[in-house]
C-alpha positions in Angstrom: -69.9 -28.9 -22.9 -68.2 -32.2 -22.8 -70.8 -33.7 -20.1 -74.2 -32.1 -19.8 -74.9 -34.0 -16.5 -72.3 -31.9 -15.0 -73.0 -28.7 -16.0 -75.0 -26.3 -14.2 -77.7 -26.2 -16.0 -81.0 -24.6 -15.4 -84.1 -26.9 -15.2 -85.3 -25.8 -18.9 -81.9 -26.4 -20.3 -81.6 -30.0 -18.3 -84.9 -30.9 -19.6 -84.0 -30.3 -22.8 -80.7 -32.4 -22.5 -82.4 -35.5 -21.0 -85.1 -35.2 -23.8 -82.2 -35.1 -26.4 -79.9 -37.8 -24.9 -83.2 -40.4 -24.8 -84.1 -39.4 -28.5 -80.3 -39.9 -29.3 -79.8 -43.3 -27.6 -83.2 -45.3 -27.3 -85.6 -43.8 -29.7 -87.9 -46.3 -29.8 -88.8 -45.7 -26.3 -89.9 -42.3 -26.7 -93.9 -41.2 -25.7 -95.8 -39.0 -24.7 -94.8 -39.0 -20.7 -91.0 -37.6 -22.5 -93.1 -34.8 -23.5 -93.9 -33.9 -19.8 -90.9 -32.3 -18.1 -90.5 -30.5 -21.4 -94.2 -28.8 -21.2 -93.6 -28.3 -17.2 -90.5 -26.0 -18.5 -93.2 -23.8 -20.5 -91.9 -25.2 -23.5 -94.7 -24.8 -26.6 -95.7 -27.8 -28.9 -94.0 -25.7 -31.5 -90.9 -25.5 -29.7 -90.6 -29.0 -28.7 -91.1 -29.8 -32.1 -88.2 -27.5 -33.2 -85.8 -29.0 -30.4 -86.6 -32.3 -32.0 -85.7 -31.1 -35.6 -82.6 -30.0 -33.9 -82.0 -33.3 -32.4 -82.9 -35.3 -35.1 -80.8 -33.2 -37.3 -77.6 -33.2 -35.5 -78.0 -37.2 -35.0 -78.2 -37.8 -38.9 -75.6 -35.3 -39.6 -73.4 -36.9 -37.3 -73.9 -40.3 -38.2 -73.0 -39.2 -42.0 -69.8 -37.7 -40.9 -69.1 -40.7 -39.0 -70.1 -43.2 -41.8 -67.6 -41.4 -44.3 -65.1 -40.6 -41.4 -65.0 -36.5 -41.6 -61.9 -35.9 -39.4 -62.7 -34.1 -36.7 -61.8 -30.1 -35.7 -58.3 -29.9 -34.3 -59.3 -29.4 -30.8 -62.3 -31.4 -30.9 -62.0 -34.2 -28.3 -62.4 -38.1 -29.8 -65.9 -39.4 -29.6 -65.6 -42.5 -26.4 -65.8 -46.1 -28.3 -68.4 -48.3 -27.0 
């Protein structure tokens, strides 16, 4: 859970996590070829477009927690500084 790119993750799941990571990091680079590997899982148009309102919701949620500095859980790790 702390690094997706280690986990064993199936090809559906490790789709999903490359498709999330780009939409977190470089959204502005995002088209239509992202959409492939997700639609080669069998992934629906409705249920990529629920993965990205999952996405897109735990970015902004985030991002408010971090602009009014929520601590964290107790055994939550700290976020890496960049």
């Amino acid at each position: 859970m702390v690094d997706w790119q280690q986990a064993e993750l199936s090809p559906r799941w490790r789709a999903l996590a490359e498709y999330a990571e780009k939409l977190t990091l470089v959204p502005q680079a995002m088209s239509e070829l992202d959409l492939a590997p997700l639609r080669a899982q069998g992934l629906s148009d409705a249920a990529i477009h629920d993965a990205i309102q999952v996405i897109a919701y735990f970015n902004y949620i985030n991002r408010i927690a971090e602009g009014v500095h929520v601590d964290l859980e107790p055994d939550m790790p700290a976020p890496p500084r960049r």
